[in-house]
Backbone as CSV, one residue per row, in Angstrom:
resi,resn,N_x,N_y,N_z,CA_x,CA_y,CA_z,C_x,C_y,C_z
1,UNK,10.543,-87.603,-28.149,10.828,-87.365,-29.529,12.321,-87.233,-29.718
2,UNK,12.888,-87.722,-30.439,14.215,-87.668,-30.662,14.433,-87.826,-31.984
3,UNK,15.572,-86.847,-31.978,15.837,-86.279,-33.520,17.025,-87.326,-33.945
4,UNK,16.636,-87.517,-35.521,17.194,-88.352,-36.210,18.403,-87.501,-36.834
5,UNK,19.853,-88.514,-36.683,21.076,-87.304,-37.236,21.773,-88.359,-38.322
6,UNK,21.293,-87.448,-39.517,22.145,-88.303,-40.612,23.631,-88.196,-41.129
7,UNK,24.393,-89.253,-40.853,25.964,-89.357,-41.477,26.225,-88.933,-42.931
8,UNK,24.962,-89.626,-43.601,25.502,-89.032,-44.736,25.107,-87.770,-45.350
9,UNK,24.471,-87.041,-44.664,24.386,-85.608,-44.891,25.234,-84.597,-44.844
10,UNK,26.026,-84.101,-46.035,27.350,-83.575,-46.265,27.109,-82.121,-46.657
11,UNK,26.033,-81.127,-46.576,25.589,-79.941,-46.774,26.981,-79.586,-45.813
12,UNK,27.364,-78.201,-46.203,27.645,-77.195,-45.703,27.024,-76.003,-45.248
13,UNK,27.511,-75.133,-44.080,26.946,-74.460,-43.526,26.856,-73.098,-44.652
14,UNK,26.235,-72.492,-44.861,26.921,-70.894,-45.923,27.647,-70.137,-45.424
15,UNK,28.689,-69.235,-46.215,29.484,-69.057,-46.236,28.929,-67.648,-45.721
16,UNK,29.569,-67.085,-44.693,29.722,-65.539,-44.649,29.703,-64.523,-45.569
17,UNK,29.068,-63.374,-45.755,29.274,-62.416,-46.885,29.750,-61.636,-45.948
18,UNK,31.292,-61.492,-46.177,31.886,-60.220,-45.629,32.078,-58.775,-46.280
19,UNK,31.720,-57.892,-46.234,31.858,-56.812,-47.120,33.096,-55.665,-46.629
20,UNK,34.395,-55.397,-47.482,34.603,-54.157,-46.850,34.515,-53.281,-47.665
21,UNK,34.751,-52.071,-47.145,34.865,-50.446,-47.954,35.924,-50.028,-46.943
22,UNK,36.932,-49.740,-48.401,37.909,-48.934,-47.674,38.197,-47.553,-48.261
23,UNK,38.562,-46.653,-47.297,38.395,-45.102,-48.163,39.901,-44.792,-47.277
24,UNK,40.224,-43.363,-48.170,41.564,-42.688,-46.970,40.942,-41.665,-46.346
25,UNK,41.385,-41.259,-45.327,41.319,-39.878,-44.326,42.330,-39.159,-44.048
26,UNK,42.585,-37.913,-44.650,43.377,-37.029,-44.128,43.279,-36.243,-42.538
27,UNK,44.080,-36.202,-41.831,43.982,-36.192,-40.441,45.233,-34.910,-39.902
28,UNK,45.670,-33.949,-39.970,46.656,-33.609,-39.869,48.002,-33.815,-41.441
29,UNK,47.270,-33.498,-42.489,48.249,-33.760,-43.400,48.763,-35.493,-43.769
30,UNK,48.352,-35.906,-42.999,48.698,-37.180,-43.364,47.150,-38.202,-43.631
31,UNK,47.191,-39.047,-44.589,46.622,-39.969,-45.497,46.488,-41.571,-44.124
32,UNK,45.459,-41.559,-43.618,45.198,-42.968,-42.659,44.014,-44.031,-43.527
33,UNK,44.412,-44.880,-43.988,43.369,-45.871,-44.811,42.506,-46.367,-43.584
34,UNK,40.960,-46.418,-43.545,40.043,-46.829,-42.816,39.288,-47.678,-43.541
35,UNK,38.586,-49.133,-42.912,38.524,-49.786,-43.731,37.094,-50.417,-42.851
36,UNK,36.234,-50.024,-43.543,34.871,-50.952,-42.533,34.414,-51.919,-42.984
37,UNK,34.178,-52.497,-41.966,33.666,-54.560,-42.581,32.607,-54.879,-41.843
38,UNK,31.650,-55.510,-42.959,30.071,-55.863,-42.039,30.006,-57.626,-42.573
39,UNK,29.376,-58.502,-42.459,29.398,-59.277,-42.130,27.719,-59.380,-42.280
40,UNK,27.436,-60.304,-43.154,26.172,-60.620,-44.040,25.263,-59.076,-43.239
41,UNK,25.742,-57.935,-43.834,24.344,-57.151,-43.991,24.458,-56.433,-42.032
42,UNK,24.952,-56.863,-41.666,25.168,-56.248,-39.849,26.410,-55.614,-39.984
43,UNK,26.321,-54.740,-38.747,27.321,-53.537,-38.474,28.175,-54.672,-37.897
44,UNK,29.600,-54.174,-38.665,30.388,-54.804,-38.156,31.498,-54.241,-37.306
45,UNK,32.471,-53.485,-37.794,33.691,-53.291,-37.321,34.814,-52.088,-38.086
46,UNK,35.574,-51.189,-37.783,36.233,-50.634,-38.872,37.458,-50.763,-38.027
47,UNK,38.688,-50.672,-38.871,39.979,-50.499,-38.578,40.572,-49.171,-39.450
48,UNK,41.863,-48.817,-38.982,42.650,-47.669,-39.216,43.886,-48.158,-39.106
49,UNK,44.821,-47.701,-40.418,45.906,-47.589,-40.206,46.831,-46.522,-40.548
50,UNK,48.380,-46.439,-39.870,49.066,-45.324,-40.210,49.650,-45.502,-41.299
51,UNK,49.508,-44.235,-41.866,50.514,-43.967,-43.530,51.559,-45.043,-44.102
52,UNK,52.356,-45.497,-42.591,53.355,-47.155,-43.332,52.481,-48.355,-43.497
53,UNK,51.160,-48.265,-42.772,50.281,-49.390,-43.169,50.298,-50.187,-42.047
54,UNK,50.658,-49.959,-40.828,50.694,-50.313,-39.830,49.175,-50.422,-38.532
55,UNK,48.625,-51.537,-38.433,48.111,-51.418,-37.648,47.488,-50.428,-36.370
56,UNK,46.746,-49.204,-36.501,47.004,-48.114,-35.467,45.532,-48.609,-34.415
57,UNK,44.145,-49.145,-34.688,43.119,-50.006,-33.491,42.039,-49.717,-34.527
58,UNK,41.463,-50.936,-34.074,40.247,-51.774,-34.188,38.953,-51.287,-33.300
59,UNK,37.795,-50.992,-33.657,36.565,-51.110,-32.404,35.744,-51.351,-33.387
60,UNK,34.907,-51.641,-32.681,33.040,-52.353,-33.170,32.363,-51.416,-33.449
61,UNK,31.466,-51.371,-34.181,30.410,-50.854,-34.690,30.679,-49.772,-36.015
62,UNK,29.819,-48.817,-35.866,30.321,-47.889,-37.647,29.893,-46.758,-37.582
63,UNK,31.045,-45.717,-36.730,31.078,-44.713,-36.313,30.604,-43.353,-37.684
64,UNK,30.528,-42.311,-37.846,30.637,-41.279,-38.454,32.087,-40.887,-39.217
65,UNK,32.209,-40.171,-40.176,33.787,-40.415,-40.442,33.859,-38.830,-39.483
66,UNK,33.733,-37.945,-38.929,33.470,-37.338,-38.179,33.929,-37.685,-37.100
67,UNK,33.397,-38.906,-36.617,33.930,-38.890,-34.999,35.390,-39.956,-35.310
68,UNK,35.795,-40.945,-36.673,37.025,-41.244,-36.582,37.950,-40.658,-36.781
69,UNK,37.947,-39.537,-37.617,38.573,-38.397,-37.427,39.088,-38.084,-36.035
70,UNK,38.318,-37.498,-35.437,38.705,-37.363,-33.984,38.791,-38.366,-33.442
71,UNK,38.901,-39.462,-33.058,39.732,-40.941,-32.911,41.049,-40.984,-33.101
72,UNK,41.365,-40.660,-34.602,42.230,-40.775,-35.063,43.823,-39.523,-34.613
73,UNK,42.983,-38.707,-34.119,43.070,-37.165,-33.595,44.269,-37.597,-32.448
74,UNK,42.962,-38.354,-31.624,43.144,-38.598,-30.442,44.400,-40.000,-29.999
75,UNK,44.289,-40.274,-30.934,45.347,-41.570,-30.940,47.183,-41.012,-31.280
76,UNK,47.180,-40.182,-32.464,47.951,-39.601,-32.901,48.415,-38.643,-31.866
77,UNK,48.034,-37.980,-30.841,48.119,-37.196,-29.422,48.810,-37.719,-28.709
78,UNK,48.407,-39.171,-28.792,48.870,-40.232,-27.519,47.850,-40.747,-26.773
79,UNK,46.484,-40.420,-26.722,45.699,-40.707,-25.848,44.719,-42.348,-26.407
80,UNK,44.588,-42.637,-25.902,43.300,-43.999,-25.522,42.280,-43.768,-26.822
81,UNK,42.059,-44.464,-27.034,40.904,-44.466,-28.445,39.561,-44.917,-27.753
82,UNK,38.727,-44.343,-27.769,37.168,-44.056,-27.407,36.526,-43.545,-27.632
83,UNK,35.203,-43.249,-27.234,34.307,-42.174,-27.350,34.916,-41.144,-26.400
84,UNK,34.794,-41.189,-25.375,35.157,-40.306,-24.195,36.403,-39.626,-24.530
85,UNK,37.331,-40.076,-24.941,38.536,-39.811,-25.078,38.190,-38.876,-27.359
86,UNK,37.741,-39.288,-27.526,37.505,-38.109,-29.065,36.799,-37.513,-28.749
87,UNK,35.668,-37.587,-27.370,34.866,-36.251,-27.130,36.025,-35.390,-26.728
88,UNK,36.735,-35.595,-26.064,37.666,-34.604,-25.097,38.491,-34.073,-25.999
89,UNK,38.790,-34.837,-27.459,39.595,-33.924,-28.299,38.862,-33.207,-29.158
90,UNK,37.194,-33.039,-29.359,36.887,-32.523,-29.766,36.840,-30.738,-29.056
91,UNK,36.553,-31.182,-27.875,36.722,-29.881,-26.458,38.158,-29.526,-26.791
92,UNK,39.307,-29.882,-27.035,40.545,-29.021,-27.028,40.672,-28.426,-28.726
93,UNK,39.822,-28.623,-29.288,40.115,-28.149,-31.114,40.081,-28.903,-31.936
94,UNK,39.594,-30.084,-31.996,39.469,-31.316,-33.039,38.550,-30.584,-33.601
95,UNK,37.651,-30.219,-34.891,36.771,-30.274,-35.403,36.107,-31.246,-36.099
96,UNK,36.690,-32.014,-36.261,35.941,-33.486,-37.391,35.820,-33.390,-38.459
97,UNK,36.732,-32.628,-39.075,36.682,-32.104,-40.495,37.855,-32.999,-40.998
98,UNK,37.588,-33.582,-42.229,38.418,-34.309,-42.946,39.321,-33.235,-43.739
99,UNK,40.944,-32.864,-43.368,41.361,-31.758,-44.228,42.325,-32.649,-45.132
């Protein structure tokens, strides 16, 4: 059986529905815009940036604003952005409270 492939069939594929929501987070007095993006209806991705609007990291999926908080905690410290690494700032005094 072999499939028949037509030239003049000019359909396009559909177009992605990308969605974002972007909100701010206060973190230490300072204002970080977080911005999550899903991608027809699936967990997608959120980013963070610092107060000049600067790029601060990217990861997958669509955390709690709770644990980006402490992400954000943890980045601003100096340390590695993770889970492991915002658990550990939650253990030194992070609370996850948006102030």
């Amino acid at each position: 059986m072999s499939e028949v492939i037509r030239l003049d069939d000019h359909r396009k594929a559909p177009e992605p529905a990308v969605v974002h929501v972007d909100r701010v987070m206060t973190v230490f007095g300072r204002d970080y815009p977080v911005r999550r993006t899903s991608m027809n209806g699936r967990v997608g991705w959120f980013s963070v940036r610092d107060p000049r609007g600067q790029m601060m990291f990217v990861k997958t999926g669509d955390l709690q604003d709770a644990q980006i908080v402490d992400m954000i905690g943890a980045w601003v410290d100096g340390y590695n952005v993770g889970r492991r690494e915002a658990a550990r700032a939650a253990v030194r005094g992070g609370t996850g409270d948006i102030v």
